[in-house]
C-alpha positions as CSV (number, residue, x, y, z in Angstrom):
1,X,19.6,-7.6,33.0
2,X,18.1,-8.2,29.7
3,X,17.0,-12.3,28.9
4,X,18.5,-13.4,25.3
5,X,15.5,-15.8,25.2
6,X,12.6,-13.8,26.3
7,X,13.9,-11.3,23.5
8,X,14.2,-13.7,20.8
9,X,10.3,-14.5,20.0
10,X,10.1,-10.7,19.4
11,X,13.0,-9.5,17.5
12,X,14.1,-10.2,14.0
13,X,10.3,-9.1,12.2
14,X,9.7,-11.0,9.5
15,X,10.5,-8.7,7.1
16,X,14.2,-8.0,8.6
17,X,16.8,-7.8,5.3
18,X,19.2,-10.8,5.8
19,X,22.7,-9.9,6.6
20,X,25.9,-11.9,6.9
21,X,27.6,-9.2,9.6
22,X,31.2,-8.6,9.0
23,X,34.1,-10.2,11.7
24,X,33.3,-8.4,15.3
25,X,30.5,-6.9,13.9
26,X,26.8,-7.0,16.1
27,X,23.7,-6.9,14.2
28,X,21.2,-5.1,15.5
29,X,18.0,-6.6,16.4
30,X,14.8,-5.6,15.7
31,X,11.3,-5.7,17.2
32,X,8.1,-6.3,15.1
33,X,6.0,-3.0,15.2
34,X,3.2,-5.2,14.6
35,X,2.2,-2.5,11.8
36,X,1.6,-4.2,8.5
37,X,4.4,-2.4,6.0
38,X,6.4,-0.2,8.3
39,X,9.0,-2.8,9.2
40,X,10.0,-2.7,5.5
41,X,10.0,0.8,5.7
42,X,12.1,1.4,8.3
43,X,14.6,-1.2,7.2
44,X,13.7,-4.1,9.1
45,X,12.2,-3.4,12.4
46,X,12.7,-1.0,14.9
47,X,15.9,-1.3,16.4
48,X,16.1,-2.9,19.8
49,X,17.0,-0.3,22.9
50,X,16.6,2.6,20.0
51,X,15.2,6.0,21.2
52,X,12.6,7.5,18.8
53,X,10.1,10.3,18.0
54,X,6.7,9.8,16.4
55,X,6.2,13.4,15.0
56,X,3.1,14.7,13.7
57,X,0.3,17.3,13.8
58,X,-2.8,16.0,15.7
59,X,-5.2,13.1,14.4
60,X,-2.4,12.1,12.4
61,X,-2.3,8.8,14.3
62,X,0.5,9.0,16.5
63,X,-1.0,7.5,19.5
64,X,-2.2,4.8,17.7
65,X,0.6,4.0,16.5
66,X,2.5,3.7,19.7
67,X,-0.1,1.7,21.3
68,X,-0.2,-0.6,17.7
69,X,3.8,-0.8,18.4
70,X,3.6,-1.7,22.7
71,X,0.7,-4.4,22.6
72,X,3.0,-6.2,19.8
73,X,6.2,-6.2,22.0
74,X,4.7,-6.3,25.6
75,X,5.2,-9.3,27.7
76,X,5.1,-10.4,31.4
77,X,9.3,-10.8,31.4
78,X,9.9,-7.4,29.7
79,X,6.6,-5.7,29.7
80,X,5.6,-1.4,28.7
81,X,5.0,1.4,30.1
82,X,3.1,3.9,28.8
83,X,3.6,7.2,30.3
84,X,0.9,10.2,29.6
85,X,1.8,14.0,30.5
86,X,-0.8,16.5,29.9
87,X,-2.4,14.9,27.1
88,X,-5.6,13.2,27.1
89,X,-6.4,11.2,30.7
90,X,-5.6,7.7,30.3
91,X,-9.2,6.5,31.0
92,X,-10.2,8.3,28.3
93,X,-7.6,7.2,25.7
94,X,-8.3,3.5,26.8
95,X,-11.6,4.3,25.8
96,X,-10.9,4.7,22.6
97,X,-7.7,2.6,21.9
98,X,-9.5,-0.8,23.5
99,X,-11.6,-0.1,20.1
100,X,-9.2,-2.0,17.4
101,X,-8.2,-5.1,17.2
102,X,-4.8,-5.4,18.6
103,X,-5.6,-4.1,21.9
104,X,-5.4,-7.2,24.4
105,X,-7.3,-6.0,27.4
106,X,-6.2,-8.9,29.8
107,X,-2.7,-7.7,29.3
108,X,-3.4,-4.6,30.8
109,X,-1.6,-4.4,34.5
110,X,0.6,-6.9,33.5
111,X,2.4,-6.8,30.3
112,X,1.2,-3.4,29.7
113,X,1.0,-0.5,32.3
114,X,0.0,3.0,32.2
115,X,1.0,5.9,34.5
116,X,0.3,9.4,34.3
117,X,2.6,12.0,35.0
118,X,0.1,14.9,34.6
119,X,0.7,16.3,38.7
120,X,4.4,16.5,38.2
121,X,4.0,18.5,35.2
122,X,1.0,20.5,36.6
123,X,4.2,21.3,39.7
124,X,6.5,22.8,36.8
125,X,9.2,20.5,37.7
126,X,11.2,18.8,35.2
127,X,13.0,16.8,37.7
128,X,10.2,15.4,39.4
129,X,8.3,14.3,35.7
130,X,12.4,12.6,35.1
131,X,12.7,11.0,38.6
132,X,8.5,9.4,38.0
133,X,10.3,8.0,35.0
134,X,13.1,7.1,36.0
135,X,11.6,5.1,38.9
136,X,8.9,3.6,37.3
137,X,11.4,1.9,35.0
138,X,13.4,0.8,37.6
139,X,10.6,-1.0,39.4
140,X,9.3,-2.5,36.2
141,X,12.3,-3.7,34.0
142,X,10.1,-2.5,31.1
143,X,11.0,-3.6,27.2
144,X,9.5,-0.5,25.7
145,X,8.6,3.1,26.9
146,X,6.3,5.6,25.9
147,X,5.9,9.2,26.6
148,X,2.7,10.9,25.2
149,X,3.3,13.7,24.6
150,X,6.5,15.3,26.2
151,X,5.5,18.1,24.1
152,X,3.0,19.2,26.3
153,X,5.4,20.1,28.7
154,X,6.6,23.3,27.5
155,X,4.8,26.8,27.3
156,X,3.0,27.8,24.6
157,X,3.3,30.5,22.1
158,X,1.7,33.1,23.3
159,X,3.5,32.1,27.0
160,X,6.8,32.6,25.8
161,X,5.8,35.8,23.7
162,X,3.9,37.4,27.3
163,X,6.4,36.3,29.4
164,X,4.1,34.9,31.7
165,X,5.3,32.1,33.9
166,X,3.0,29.3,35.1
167,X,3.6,25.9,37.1
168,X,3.5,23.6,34.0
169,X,5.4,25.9,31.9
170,X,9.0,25.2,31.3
171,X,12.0,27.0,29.0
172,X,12.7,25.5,25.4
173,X,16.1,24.8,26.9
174,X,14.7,23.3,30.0
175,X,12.7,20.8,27.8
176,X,15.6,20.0,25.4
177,X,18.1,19.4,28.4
178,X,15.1,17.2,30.0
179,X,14.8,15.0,26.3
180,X,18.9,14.8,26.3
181,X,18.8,13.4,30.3
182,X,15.7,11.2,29.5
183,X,17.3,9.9,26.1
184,X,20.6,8.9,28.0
185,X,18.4,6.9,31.0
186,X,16.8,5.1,28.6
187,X,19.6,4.0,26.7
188,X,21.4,2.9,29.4
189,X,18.8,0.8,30.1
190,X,18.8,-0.9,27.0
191,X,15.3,-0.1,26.8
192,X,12.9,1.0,23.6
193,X,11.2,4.3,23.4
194,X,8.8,6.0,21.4
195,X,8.5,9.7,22.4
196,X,5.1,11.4,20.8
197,X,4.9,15.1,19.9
198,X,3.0,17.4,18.6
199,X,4.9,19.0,15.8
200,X,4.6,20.6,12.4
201,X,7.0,19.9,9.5
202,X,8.8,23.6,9.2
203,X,10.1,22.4,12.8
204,X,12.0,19.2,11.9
205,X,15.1,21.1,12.0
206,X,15.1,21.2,16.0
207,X,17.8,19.8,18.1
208,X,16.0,17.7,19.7
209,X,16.0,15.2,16.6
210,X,19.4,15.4,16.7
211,X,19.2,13.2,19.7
212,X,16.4,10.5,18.3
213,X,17.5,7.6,16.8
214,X,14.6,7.4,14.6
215,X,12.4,9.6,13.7
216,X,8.7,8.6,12.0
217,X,7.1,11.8,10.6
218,X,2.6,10.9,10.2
219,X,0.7,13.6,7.9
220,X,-2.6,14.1,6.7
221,X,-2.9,16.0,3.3
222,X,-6.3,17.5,1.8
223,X,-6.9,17.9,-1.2
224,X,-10.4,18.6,-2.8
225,X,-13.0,16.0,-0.5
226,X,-10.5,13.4,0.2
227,X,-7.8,13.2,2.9
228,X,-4.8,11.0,2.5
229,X,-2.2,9.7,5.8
230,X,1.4,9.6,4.8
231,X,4.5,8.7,6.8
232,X,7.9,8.9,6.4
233,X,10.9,7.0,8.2
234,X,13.1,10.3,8.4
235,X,15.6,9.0,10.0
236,X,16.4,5.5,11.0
237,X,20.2,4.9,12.4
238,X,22.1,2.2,12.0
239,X,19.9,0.5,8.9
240,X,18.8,1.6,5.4
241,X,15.2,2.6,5.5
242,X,12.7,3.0,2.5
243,X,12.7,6.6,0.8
244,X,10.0,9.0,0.5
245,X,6.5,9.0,1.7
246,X,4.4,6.3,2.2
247,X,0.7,6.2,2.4
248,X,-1.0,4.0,5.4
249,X,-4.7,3.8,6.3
250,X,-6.1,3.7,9.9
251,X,-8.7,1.0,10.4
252,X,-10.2,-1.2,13.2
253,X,-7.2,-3.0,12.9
254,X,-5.2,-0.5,13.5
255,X,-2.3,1.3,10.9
256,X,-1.3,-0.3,8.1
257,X,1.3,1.2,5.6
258,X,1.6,0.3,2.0
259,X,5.3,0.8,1.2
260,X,6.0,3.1,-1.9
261,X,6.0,0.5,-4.7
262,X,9.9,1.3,-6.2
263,X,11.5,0.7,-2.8
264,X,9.0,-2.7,-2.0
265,X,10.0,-4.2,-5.2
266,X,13.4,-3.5,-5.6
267,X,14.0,-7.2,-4.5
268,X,11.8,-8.3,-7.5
269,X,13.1,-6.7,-10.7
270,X,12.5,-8.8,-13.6
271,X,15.5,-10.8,-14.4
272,X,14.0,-13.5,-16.7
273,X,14.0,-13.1,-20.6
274,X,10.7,-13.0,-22.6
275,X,8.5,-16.2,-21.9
276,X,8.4,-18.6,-25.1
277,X,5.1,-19.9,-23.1
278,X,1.5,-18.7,-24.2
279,X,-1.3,-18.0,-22.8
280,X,-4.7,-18.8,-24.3
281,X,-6.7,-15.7,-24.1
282,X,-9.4,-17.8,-23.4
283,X,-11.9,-15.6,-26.4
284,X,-12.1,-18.1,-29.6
285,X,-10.2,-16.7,-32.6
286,X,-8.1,-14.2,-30.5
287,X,-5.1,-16.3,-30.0
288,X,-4.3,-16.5,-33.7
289,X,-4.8,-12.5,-33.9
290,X,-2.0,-13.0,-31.0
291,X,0.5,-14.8,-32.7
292,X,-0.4,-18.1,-30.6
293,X,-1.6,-16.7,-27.2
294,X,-0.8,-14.0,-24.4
295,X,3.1,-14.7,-23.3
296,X,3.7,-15.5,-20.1
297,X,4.5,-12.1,-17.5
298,X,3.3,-10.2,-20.2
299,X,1.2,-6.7,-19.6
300,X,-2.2,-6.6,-21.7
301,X,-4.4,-3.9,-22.0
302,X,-7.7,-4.3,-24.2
303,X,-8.8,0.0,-24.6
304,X,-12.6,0.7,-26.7
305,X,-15.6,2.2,-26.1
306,X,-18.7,1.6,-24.0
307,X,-20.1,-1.7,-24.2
308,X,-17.4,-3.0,-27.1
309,X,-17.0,-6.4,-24.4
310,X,-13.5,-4.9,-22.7
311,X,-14.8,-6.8,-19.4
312,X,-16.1,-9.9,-21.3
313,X,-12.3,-10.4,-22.8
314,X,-10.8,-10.0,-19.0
315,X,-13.5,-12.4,-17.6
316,X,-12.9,-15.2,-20.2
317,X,-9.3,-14.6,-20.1
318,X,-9.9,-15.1,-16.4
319,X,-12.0,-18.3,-16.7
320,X,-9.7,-19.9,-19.2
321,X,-6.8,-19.5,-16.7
322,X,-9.0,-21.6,-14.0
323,X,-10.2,-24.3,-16.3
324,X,-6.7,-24.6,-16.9
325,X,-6.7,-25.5,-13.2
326,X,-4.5,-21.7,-12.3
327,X,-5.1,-19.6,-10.0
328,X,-6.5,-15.9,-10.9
329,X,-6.9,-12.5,-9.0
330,X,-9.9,-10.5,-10.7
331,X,-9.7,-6.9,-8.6
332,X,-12.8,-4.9,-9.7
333,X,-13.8,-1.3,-9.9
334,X,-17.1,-0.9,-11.5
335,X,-19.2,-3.5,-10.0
336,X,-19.8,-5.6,-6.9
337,X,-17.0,-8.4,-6.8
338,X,-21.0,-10.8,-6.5
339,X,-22.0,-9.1,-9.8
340,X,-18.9,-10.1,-11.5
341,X,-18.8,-14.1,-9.9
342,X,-22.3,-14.4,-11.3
343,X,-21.3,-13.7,-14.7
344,X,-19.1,-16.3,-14.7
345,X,-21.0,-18.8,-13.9
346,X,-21.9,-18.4,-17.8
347,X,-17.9,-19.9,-18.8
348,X,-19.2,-22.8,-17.0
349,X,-17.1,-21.5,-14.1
350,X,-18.5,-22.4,-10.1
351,X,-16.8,-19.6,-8.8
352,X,-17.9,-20.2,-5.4
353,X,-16.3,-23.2,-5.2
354,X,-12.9,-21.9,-6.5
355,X,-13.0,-19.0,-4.0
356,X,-13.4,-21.8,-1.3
357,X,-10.7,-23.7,-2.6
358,X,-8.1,-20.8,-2.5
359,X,-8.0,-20.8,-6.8
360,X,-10.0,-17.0,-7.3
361,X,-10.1,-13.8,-5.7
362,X,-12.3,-11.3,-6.2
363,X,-11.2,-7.8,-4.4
364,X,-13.2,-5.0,-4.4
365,X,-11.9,-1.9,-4.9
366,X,-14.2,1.1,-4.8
367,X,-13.4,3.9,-1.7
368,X,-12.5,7.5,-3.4
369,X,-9.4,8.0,-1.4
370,X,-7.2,5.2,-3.1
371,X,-3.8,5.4,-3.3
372,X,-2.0,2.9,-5.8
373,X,0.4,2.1,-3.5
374,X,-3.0,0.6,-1.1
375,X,-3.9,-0.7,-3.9
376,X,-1.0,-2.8,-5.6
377,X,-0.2,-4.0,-1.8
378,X,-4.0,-5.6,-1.8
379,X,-4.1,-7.4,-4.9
380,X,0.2,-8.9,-4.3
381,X,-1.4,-9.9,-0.8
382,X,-3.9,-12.0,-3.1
383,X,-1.4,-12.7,-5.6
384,X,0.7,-14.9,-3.3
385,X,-2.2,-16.2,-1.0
386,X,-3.7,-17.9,-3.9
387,X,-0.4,-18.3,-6.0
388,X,-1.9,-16.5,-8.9
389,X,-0.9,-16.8,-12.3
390,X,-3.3,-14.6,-14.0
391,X,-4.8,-10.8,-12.2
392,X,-7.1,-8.5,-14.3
393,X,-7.8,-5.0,-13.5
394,X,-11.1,-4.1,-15.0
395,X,-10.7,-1.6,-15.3
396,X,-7.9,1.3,-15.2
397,X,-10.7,3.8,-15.8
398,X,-12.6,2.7,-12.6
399,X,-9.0,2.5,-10.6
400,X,-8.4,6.1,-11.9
401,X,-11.9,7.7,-10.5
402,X,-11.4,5.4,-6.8
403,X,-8.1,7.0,-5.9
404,X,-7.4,10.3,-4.3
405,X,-7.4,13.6,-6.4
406,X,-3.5,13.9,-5.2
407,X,-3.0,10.4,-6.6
408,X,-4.9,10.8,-10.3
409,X,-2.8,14.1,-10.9
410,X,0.5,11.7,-12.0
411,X,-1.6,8.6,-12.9
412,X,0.2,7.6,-16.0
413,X,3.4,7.5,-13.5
414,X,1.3,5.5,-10.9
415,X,0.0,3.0,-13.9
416,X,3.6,2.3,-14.7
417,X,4.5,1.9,-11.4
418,X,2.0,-0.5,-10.8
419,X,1.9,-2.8,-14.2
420,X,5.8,-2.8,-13.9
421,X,5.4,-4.0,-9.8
422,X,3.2,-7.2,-10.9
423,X,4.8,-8.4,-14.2
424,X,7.9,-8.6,-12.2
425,X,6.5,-11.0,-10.4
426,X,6.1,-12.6,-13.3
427,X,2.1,-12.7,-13.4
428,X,0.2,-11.8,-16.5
429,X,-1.6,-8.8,-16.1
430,X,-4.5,-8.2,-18.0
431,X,-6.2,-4.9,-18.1
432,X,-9.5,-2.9,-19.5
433,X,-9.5,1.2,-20.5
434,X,-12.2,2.9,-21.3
435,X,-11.2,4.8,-24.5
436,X,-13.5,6.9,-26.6
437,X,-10.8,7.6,-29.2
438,X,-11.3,6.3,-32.4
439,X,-8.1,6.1,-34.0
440,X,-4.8,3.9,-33.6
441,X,-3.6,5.9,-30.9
442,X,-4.6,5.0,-27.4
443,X,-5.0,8.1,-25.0
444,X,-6.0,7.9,-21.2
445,X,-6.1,11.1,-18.9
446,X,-4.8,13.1,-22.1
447,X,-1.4,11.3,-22.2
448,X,0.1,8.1,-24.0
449,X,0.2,5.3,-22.3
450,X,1.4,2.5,-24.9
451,X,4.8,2.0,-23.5
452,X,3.5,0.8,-19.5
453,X,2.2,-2.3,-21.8
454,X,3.3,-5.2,-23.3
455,X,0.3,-5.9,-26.0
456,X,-2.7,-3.8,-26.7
457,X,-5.9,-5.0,-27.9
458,X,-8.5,-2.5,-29.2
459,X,-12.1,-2.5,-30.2
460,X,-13.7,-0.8,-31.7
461,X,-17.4,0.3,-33.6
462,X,-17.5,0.9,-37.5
463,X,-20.4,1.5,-39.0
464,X,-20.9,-1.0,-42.4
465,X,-24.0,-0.4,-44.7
466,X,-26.0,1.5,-42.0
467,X,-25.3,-0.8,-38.9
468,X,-22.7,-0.7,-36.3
469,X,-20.1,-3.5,-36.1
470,X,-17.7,-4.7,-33.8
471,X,-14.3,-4.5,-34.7
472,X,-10.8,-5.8,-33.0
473,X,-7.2,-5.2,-33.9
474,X,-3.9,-5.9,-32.5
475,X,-1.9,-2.7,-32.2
476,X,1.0,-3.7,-30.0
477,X,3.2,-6.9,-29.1
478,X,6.8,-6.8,-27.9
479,X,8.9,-9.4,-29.4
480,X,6.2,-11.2,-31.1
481,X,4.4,-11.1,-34.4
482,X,0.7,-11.2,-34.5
483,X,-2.0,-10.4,-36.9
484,X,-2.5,-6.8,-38.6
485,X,-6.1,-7.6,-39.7
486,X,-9.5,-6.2,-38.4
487,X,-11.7,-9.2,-37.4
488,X,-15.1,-8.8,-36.5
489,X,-16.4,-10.3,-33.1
490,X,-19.7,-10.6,-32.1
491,X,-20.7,-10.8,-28.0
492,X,-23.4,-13.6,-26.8
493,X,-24.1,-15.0,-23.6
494,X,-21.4,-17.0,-23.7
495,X,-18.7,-14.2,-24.3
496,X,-16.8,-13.1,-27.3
497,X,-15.9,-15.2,-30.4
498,X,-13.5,-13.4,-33.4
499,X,-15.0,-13.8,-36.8
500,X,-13.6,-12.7,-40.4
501,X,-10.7,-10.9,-41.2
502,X,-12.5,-7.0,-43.1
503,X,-10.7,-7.6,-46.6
504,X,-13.6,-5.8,-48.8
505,X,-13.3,-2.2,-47.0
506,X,-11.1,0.2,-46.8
507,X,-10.7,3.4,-44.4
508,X,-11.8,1.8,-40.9
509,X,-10.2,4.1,-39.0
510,X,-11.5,7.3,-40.7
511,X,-15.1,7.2,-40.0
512,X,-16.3,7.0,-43.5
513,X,-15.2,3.7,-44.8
514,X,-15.7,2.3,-48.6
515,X,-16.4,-0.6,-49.8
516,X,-13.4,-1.5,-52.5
517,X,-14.3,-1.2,-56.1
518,X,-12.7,-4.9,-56.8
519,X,-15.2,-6.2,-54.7
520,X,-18.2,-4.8,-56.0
């Protein structure tokens, strides 16, 4: 019944784990949801001739995501159905779906049919809705199913509490018996379902999941202004899927999920000692201060106060990497990513010509409802479209304010998460922070965050005979020695340059410095 070939250019996503099965053993296969990220979060795919419930309260995306999943998978040979109950009229969820990107209109009455079941229902016969379904998949051979939303099916609260009996209404345990006898036709078939309902998280412990093979849970949390989608693989047989929630965004392409970043690196871990090799900094004099340059993988963060030159140092840092003929990813919170290419045009930089050639990216990262997960799968998808060597974040005070109010409350654990995902593909990360703090320690959101970094650069203002200077220091390098000394630096048109070493005054970091009596 089922053609080895025609199944082959549709199973096995992409990013399917590879694995040697044992003697006797069968694989399972797996088809490509066609959702960017949730193949890797539910362990590879969704398995071929698997039954499964998208769960979910409504607007969370649900029937979107089935319609996302069938337009990926549906051909002529083995084409879907999609079945509606007593949800919205097909005509009018057409309406909207034929709005992204994915939907193919000429497969329509081909590769992808739609029936509605909403008279059978309207009867209040549960055998009737089974034998439409039953028939329909007969006649058609179908790959995948849908049913949206079975749910609807069964009375409602205040039905059950009455007692009052309608047509469409059925019993609990009519409706569970219905999913069980559904469930085994489709299996038998060897055919893929997705089963949509309406459901609210106190009520996963139903037995009707018992029967699912998978179940994919879609949320939307408030908090404050801002409204975040989150998904979780509850339950995947047969395969290992990804942990926890995972944030996804609804666009005009359609979903796309941005895996947690533990579980999407865990394939990634840093394995390689400490680089000998050196970076130049790409700012004259600061290499010296950094015992011969930035090494290699290493995390950077330059922290001082407004206008000290924090960005200058990432954009020369930046420009240095592609005179050096490297590839660098600049992802940008405070300013338009055309506002930042003009400026360096001053390192004697053509960035336009470098952005057409592959060698700089620019992303632009400014929405209010970030989370870091969306964000560290953006700037890896530049990372290894370009084959970046160098990525600055300018800055972490800009990426704090963009993402989510749910997301800022454990940023410190979402910075670490994040520096720790990119140095372990052994990139150099250079970052900016916004710190009004005038001593040696370096504070962000009220907490310590010296040990997500590798070096630490900080400038800072002093005031000398009745004028404000700028200072630099080095404050932090793992495994490496580097200067102690504060060096002035002064900022031009041309960037930063590092000056003298301070030797004639003492009490820098106090705010009432003194000019040493030896040197008078």
């Amino acid at each position: 019944m089922n053609d080895e070939a025609t199944r082959s250019d549709r199973t096995e996503g992409a990013d399917s784990p590879t694995r040697r099965p044992a003697p006797g053993q069968k694989v399972l296969r797996h088809l490509r949801t066609g959702v960017p990220g949730l193949d890797a979060v539910l362990g590879g795919g969704l398995p071929e001739f698997s039954f499964n419930m998208l769960a979910g309260g409504p607007g969370a995306g649900k029937t979107t995501l089935a319609q996302q999943i069938l337009f990926a998978n549906a051909t002529r040979e083995r084409p879907a159905l999609y079945f509606t109950v007593l949800g919205e009229p097909t005509v009018k969820m057409l309406r909207y779906q034929q709005q992204f990107s994915f939907f193919k209109p000429e497969l329509v009455g081909n590769a992808v049919h739609y029936l509605n079941l909403s008279e059978e229902a309207l009867a209040g016969d549960l055998s009737a809705v089974l034998g439409r379904l039953t028939s329909e998949v007969e006649r058609l051979n179908p790959g995948i199913v849908v049913v949206d939303s079975f749910r609807t099916i069964q009375p409602s609260a205040g039905e059950r509490a009455s007692g009052i009996s309608a047509p469409a209404t059925f019993s609990a345990v009519g409706l569970e018996q219905f999913v069980q006898r559904l469930a085994l036709h489709l299996t038998s078939w060897e055919v893929t379902s997705l089963l949509i309902g309406e459901y609210d998280e106190p009520e996963q412990r139903q037995p009707l999941f018992t029967i699912a093979d998978g179940i994919v849970w879609l949320t939307q949390e408030t908090h404050r202004n801002s409204v975040v989608r989150k998904l979780q693989a509850v339950k995947v047989r047969g395969q290992a899927q990804m942990p926890g929630l995972h944030t996804f965004r609804i666009t005009t392409d359609g979903l796309q999920v941005f895996p947690r970043i533990p579980e999407q690196q865990a394939d990634r871990r840093r394995t390689y000692p400490a680089s000998a090799v050196r970076l130049s900094s790409g700012v004259p004099g600061l290499d010296a201060m950094l015992g011969g340059g930035i090494p290699v993988g290493d995390a950077v963060m330059v922290a001082g106060a407004t206008g000290t030159g924090k960005s200058t140092f990432g954009m020369q840092f930046a420009a240095e990497g592609l005179r050096q003929g490297e590839s660098v990813v600049v992802a940008v919170f405070e300013e338009y990513p055309e506002a930042y290419l003009a400026r360096l045009r001053a390192h004697d930089i053509d960035p336009d010509a470098l952005v057409a050639a592959g060698k700089l990216r620019v992303s632009y990262l400014r929405p209010l409802d970030l989370s870091v997960d969306e964000t560290l799968a953006d700037i890896l998808s530049n990372v290894k479209e370009t084959g970046a060597t160098r990525v600055v974040i300018d800055s972490l005070t800009g990426f704090e304010i963009a993402l989510a109010p749910t997301f800022r409350e454990d940023f410190r654990e979402s910075l670490y998460r994040l520096v720790g995902a990119l140095t372990a593909t052994g990139v150099t990360v250079f970052m900016t922070l916004e710190a009004v703090s005038t001593s040696d320690e370096v504070g962000f959101t009220g907490e310590r965050v010296s040990f997500i970094t590798d070096d630490i650069i900080v400038q800072r203002y002093v005031e000398v005979e009745g004028k404000l200077v700028k200072v630099v220091s080095i404050i932090k390098m793992r495994g490496s020695a580097h200067s102690t000394e504060f060096r002035k630096y002064q900022i031009t048109d041309r960037g930063a340059t590092i000056g003298d070493a301070i030797t004639d005054i003492d009490g820098l970091l106090t705010g009432s410095p003194t000019r040493r009596s030896s040197a008078l």
